[in-house]
FIMARBA-755311 format. One record per residue (C-alpha): residue number from 1; residue in one letter; x negated, y, z. Coordinates in pm, 1 decimal, m for minus. Each point is the difference from the previous one (the first is absolute). Layout:
N
NUM a X Y Z .
...
// end
This chain:
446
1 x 0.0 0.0 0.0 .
2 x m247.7 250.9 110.6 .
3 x m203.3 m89.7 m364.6 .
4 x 324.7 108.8 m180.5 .
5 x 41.7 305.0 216.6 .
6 x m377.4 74.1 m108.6 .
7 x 89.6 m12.8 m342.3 .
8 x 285.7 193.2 m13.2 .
9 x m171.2 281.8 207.7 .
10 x m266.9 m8.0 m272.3 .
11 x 226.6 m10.5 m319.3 .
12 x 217.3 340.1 169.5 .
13 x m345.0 140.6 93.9 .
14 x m106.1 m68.0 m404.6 .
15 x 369.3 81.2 m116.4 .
16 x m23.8 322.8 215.2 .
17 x m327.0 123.0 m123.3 .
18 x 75.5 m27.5 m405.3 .
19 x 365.9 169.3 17.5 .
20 x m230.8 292.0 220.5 .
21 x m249.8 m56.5 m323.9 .
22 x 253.9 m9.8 m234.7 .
23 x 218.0 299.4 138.8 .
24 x m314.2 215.5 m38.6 .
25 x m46.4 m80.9 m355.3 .
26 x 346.6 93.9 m56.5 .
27 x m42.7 329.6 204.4 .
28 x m320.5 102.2 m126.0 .
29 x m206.3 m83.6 277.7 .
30 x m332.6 m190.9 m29.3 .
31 x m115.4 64.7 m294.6 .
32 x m235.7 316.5 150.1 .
33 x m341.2 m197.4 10.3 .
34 x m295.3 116.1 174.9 .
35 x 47.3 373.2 m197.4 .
36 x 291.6 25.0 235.0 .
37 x 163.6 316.6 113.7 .
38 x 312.9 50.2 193.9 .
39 x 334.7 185.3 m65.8 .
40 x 160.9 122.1 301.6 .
41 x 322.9 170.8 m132.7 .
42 x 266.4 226.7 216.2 .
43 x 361.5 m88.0 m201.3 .
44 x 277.4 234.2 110.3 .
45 x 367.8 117.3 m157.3 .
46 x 48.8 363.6 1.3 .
47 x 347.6 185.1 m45.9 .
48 x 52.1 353.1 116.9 .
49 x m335.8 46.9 129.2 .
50 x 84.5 m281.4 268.5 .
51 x m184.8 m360.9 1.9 .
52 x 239.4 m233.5 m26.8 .
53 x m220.4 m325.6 19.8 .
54 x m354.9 m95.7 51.2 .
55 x m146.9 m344.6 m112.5 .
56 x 3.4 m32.4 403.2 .
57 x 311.1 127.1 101.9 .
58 x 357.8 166.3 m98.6 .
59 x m53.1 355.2 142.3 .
60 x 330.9 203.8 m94.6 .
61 x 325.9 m197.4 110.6 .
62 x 236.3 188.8 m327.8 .
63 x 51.9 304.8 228.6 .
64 x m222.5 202.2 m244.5 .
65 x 32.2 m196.3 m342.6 .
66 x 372.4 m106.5 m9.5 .
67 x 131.2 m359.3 m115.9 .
68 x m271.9 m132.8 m156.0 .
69 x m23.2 m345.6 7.7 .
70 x m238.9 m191.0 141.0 .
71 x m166.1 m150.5 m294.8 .
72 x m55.4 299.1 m116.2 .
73 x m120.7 204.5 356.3 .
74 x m205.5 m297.4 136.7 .
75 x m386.0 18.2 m191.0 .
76 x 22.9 m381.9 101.6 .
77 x 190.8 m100.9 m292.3 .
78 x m151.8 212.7 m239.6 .
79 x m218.9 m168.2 m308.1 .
80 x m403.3 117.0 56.9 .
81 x m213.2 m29.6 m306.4 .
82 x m334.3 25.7 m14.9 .
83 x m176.6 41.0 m340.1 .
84 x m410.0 6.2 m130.5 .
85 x 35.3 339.6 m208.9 .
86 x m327.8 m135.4 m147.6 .
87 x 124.0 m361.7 m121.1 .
88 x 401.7 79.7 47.3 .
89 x 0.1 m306.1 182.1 .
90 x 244.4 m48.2 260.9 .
91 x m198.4 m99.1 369.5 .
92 x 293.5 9.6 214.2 .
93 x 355.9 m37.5 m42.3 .
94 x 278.7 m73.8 247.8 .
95 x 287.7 146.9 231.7 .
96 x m202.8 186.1 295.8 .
97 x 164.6 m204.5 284.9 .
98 x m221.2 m246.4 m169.8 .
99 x m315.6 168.8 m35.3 .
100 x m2.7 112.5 355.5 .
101 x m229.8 m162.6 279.3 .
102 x 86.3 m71.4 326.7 .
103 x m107.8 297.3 92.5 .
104 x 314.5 118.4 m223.3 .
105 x m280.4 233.2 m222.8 .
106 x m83.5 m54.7 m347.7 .
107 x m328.1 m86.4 m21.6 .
108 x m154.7 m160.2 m324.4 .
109 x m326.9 m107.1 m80.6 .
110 x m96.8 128.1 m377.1 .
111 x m324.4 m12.1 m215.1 .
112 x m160.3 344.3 m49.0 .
113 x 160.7 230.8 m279.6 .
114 x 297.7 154.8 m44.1 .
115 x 338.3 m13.5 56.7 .
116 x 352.0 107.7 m35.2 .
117 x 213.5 m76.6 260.9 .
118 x 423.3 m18.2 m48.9 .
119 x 316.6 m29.7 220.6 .
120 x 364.3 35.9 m100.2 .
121 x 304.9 m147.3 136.2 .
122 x 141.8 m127.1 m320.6 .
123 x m78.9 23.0 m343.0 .
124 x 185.3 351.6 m81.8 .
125 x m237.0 100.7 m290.9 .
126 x 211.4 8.0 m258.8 .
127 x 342.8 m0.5 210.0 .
128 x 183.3 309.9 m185.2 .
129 x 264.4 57.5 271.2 .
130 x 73.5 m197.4 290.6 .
131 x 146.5 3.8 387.2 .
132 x m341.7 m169.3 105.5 .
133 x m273.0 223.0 104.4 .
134 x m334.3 m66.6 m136.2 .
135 x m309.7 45.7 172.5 .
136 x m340.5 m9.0 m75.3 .
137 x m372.8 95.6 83.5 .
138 x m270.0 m28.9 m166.5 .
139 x m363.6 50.4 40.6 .
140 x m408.1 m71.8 m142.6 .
141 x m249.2 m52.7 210.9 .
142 x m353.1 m161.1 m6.6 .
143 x m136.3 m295.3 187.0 .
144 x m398.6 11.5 123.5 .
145 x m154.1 m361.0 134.6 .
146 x 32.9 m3.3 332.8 .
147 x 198.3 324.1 24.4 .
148 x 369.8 m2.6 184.0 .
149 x 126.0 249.6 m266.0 .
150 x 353.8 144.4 210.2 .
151 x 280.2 86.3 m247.8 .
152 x 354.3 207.5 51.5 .
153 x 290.2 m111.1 m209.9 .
154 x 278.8 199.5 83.5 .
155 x 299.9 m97.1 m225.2 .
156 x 232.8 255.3 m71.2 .
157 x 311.1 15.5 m246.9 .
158 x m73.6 m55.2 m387.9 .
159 x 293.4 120.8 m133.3 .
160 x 256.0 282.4 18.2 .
161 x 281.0 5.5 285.1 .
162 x 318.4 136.0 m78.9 .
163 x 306.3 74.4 176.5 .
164 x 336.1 159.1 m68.6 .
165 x 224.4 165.2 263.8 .
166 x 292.9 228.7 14.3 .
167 x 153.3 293.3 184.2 .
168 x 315.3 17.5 168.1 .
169 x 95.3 214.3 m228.4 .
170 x m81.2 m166.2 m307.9 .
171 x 196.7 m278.8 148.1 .
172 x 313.8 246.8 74.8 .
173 x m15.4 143.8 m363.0 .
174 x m74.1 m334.3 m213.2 .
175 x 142.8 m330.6 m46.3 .
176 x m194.5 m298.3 45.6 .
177 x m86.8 m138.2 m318.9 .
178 x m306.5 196.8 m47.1 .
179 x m268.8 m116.9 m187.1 .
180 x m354.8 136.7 26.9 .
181 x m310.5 m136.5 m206.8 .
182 x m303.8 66.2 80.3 .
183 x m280.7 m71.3 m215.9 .
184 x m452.5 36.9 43.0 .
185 x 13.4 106.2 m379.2 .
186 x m224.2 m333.6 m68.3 .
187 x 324.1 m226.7 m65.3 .
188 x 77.9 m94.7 385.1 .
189 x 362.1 97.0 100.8 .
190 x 308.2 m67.0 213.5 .
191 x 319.3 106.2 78.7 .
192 x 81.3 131.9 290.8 .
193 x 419.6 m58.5 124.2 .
194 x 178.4 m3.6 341.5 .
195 x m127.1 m311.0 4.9 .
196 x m383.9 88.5 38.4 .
197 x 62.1 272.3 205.2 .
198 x m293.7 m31.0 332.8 .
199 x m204.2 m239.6 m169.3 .
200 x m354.4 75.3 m191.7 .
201 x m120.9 m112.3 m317.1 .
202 x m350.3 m53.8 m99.6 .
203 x m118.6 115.4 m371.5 .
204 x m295.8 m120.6 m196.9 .
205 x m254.5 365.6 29.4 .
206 x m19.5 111.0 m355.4 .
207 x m315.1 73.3 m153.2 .
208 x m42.9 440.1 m53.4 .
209 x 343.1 66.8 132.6 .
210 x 123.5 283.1 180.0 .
211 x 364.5 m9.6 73.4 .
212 x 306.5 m205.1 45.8 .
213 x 339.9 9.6 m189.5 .
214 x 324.3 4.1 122.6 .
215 x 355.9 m40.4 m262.5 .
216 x 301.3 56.5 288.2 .
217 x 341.0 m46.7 m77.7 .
218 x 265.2 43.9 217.3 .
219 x 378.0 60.2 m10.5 .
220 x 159.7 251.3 278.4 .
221 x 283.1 m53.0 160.9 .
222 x 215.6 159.9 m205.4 .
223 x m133.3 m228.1 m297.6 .
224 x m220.9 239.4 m158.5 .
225 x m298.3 m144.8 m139.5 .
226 x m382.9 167.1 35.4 .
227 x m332.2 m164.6 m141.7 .
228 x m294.1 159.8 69.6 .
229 x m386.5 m79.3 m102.9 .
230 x m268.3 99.8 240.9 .
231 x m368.2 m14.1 m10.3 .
232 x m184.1 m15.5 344.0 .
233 x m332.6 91.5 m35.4 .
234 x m267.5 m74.6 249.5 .
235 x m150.5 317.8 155.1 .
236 x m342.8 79.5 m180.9 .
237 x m197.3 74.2 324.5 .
238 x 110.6 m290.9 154.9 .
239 x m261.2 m232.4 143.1 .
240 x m251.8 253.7 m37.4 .
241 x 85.2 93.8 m350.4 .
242 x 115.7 m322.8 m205.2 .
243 x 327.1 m2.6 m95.9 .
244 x m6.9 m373.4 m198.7 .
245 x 205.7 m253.5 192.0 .
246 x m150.5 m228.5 204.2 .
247 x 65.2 m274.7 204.4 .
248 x 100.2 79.2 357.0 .
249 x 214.8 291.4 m143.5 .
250 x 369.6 m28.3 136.9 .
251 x 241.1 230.1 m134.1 .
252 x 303.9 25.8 203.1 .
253 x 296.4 187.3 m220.4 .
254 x 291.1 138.9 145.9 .
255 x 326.5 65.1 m231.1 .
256 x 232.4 299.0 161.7 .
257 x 303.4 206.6 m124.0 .
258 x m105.3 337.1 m100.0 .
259 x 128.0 320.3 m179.2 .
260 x 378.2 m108.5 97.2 .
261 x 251.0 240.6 m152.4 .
262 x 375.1 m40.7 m41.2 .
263 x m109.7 m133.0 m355.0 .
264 x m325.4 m87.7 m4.8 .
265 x m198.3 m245.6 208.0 .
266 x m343.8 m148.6 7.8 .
267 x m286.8 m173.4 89.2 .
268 x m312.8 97.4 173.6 .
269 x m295.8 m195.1 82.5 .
270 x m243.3 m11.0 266.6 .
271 x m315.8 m177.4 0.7 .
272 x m240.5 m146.5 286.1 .
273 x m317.8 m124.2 m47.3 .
274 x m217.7 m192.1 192.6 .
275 x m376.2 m139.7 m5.8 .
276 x 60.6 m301.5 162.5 .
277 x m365.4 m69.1 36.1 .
278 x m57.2 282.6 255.8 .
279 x 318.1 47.5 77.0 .
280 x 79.6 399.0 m97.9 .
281 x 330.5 74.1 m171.2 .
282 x 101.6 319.2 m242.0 .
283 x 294.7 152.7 m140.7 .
284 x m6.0 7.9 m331.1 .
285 x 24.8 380.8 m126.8 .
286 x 323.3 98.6 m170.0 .
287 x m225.6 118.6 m296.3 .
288 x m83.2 m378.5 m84.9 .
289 x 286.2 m143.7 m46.8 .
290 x 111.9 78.0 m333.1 .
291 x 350.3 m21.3 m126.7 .
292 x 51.9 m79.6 m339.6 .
293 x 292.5 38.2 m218.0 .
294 x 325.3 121.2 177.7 .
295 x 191.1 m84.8 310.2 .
296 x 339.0 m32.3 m153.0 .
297 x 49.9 m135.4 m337.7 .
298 x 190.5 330.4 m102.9 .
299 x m272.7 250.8 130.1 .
300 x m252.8 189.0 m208.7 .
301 x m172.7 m41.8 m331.6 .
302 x 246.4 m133.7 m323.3 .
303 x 243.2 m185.1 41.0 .
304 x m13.3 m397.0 83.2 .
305 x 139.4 m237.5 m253.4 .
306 x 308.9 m179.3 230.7 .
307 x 115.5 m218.5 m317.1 .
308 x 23.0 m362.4 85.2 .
309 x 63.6 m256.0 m245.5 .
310 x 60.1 m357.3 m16.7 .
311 x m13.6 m278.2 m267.1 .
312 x 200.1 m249.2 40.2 .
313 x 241.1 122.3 226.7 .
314 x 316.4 m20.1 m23.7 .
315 x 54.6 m328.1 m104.1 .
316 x 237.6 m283.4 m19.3 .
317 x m114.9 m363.4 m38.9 .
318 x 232.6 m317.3 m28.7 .
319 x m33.5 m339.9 111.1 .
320 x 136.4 m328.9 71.7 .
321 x 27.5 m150.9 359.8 .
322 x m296.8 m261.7 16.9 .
323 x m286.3 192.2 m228.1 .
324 x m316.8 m22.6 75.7 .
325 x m83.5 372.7 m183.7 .
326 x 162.3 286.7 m116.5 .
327 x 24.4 62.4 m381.1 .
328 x m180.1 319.8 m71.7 .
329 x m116.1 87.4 341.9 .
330 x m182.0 321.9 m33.3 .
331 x m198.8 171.2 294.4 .
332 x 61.9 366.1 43.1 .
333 x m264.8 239.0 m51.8 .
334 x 45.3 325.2 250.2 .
335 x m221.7 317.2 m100.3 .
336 x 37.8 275.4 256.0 .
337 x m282.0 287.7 m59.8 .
338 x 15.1 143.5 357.8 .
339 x m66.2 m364.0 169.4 .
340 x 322.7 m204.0 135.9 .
341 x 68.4 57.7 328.0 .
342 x 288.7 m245.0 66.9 .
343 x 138.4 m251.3 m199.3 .
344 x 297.7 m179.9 150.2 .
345 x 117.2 m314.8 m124.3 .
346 x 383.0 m62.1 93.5 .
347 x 149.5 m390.6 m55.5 .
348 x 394.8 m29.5 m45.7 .
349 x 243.7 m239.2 m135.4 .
350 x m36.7 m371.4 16.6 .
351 x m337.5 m41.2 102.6 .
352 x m43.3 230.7 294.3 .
353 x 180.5 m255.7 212.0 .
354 x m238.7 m238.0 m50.5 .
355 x m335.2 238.8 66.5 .
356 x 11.2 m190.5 309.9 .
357 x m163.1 m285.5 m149.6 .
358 x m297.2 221.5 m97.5 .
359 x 18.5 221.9 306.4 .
360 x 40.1 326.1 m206.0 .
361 x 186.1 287.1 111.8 .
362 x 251.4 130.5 m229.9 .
363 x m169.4 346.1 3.4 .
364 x m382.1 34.0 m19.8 .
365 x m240.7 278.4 m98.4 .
366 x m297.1 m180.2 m161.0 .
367 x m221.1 322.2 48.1 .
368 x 59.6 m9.2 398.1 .
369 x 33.1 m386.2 126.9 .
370 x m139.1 m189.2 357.4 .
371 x m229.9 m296.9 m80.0 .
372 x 256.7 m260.6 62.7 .
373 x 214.5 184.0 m306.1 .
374 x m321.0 79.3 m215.2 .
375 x m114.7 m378.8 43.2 .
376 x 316.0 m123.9 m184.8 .
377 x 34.9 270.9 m204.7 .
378 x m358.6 m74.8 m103.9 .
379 x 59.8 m372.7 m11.7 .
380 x 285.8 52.6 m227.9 .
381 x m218.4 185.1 m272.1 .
382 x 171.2 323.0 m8.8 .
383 x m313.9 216.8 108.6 .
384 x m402.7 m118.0 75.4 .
385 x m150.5 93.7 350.1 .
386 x m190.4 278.7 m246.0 .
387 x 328.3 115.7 m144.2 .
388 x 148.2 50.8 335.3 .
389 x m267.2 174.6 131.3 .
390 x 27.5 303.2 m252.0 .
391 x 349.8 2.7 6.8 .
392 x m25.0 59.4 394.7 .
393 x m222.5 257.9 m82.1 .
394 x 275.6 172.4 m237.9 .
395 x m299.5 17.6 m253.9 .
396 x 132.1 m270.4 m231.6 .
397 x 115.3 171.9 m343.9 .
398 x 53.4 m317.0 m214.6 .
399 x 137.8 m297.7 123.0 .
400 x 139.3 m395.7 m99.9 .
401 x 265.1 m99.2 180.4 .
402 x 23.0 m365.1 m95.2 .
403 x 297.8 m148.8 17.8 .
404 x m35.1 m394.2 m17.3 .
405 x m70.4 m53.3 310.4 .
406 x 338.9 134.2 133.3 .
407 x 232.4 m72.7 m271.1 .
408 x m89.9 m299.2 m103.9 .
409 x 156.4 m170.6 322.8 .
410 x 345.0 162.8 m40.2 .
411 x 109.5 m320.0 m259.5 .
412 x m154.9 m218.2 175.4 .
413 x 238.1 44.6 305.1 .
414 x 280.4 253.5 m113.9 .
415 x 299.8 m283.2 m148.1 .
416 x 147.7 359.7 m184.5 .
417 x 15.4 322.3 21.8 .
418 x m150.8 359.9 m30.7 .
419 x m312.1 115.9 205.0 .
420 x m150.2 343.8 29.0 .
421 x m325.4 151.2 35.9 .
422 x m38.5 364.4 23.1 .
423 x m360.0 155.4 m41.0 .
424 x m37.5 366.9 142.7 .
425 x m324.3 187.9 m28.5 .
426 x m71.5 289.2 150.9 .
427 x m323.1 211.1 m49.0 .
428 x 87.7 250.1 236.9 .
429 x 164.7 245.1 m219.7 .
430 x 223.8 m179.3 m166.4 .
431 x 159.0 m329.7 m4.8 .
432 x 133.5 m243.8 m213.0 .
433 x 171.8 m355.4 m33.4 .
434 x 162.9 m277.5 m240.1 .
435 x 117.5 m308.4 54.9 .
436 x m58.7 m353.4 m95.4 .
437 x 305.5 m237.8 m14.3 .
438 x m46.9 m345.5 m44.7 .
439 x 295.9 m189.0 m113.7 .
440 x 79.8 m436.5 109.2 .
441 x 196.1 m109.2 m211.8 .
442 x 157.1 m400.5 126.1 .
443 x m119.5 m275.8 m186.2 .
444 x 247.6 m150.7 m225.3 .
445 x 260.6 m203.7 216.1 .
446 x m69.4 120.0 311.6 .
// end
């Protein structure tokens, strides 16, 4: 017994010492030789000027740097790369909580040379817009033989935080169906509804830009439309004279009623920004944010073309209970100059009883629609997540609405009968609609 005991003792002693071998091949780690140096590198998250985490220790508890999670707070979990700027070779690749000794430091033996050292929390690189933050440091260095060479990596947001908030006012004076994009000028952009309303987004930092634009609409509550464009330009003696966008920047935009008459109304904008690296927040001077184009669509310069037209609309289209199409089916083709604002689709007759079975309301604007309504909607091939997205925006001026995937049910389950579909589009000035009747007829005997 005690020879078996022996040899067990002896293969975990062996087992133990190759996975300890084979974890520092995989990490980078014994590979230094006798021209060994060492790196001893201090890893912290930074956000508003605060350390959130240490390769040690989590310092700020969220009291400073909001909801963050913890993947993304915690240096632990972060990816650390370290690179031979000579050879490009990577030397050392792994999570940190690996990397750490027991000592909880990072400490790694390298050859002499030199380095480049990297740490980000996920792969954001080329992330155009997301709710994730992404942070990253990144640093050279060189290593001397038998030289502890100390590094700071202090990794700080990559990317551009945005946020969107509203007055009371604004509140008071509009509906809710607002829709603000935003957009770096470097193809990143979202919309901004009452649904995003107290969270941040995170955009890709363009390359030589300066500003941020903003297309607003909004409808007031006594169903007068306004679209406005805005450009918010990033003070030029900011950060000690650049005025480029850079990662850390986080641009907090406030929307508020302004200029209220008996006849007029408007919107004004406010902007905060802050470095988020040291922690120092600006207003944003009235003089740069530009507002182009007018308020109101009836306000200055010539007059706006408010003609809407439609092709294919109105139409009538016959079939027989049990067909699988419908005989000269044509999608309708909507051009509306100023943008459509609204376009309400109302079902009647025969087949709005039975909307049930496709959980569709019997009323629905496809420009303003919750995600349980724009999933089917989507699903049904009326309008593409890219479609919806500029016709949210009201900047959509030419638009398919396809009709197969809607009709193409009604003979399929309606025995006889008439159904109608009414199509109104508004573009804020004006408004039009047609109908589209479809018409069951029984099959012969029944």
């Amino acid at each position: 017994m005690k020879k078996y005991k022996s040899l067990i003792w002896l293969l975990g002693l062996m087992i133990g010492f190759s996975s300890c071998e084979m974890r520092d091949e995989l990490l980078g780690k014994g590979e230094a030789g006798e021209n060994a140096g060492t790196l001893e590198l201090d890893l912290a998250s930074i956000y508003n000027g605060v350390t959130m985490s240490r390769a040690d220790e989590v310092v700020d508890g969220g009291t400073t740097t909001g909801s963050f999670n913890a993947e993304d707070v915690n240096v632990d979990n972060y990816t650390l790369i370290v690179r031979n700027t000579d050879t490009q070779e990577e030397v050392a690749k792994g999570k940190v909580s690996e990397l750490k000794n027991e000592s909880g430091k990072i400490v790694l033996p390298l050859s002499e040379g030199d380095y480049s050292v990297i740490a980000y929390n996920y792969d954001g690189e080329n992330v155009t817009v997301s709710e994730r933050p992404y942070f990253k440091g990144e640093q050279t260095f060189s290593v001397k033989r038998g030289v502890a060479t100390s590094v700071d990596l202090p990794c700080k947001l990559a990317c551009v935080e945005v946020a969107l908030s509203l007055t009371s006012s604004f509140e008071e004076a509009f509906k809710d169906d607002y829709a603000v994009i935003i957009d770096n000028g470097d193809g990143a952009n979202q919309v901004f509804d009452k649904t995003s309303i107290g969270k941040k987004y995170y955009f890709q930092t363009p390359d030589n830009k300066t500003c941020l634009n903003a297309s607003i609409k909004a409808t007031t509550v006594q169903d007068n439309f306004i679209e406005l464009k805005a450009t918010i330009q990033k003070p030029a003696d900011a950060e000690g004279g650049e005025s480029e966008l850079e990662g850390g920047d986080s641009f907090n935009i406030q929307l508020t009623e302004e200029g209220s008459t008996e006849s007029h109304i408007s919107i004004g904008i406010t902007v905060d920004l802050t470095f988020t690296e040291v922690g120092e927040t600006i207003e944003i001077p009235v003089g740069n944010i530009i507002y182009n184009g007018p308020e109101n669509p009836d306000e200055g310069g010539e007059e706006p073309e408010t003609s809407i037209t439609f092709e294919g609309l109105p139409a009538t289209y016959t079939c027989t209970y049990g067909d699988s199409d419908i005989e000269g089916l044509q999608d309708v083709h909507i051009l509306a100059p100023n943008g459509i604002k609204n376009l309400n689709v109302t079902i009647s007759g025969e087949i709005a009883a039975m909307l049930v079975m496709v959980e569709l309301p019997e009323t629905f604007d496809i420009c303003n629609m919750d995600d349980d309504l724009k999933e089917k909607i989507v699903g049904l091939g009326l309008v593409t997540d890219e479609e919806y997205t500029q016709l949210h925006a009201g900047t959509c001026t030419d638009f398919t609405f396809k009709l197969e995937g809607l009709l193409v049910m009604i003979p399929q389950v309606v025995s006889s009968g008439t159904s109608t579909f009414n199509l109104s589009v508004s573009d804020g000035v004006s408004t039009k609609d047609g109908d589209i009747t479809v018409i069951v007829n029984p099959k012969d005997g029944e």
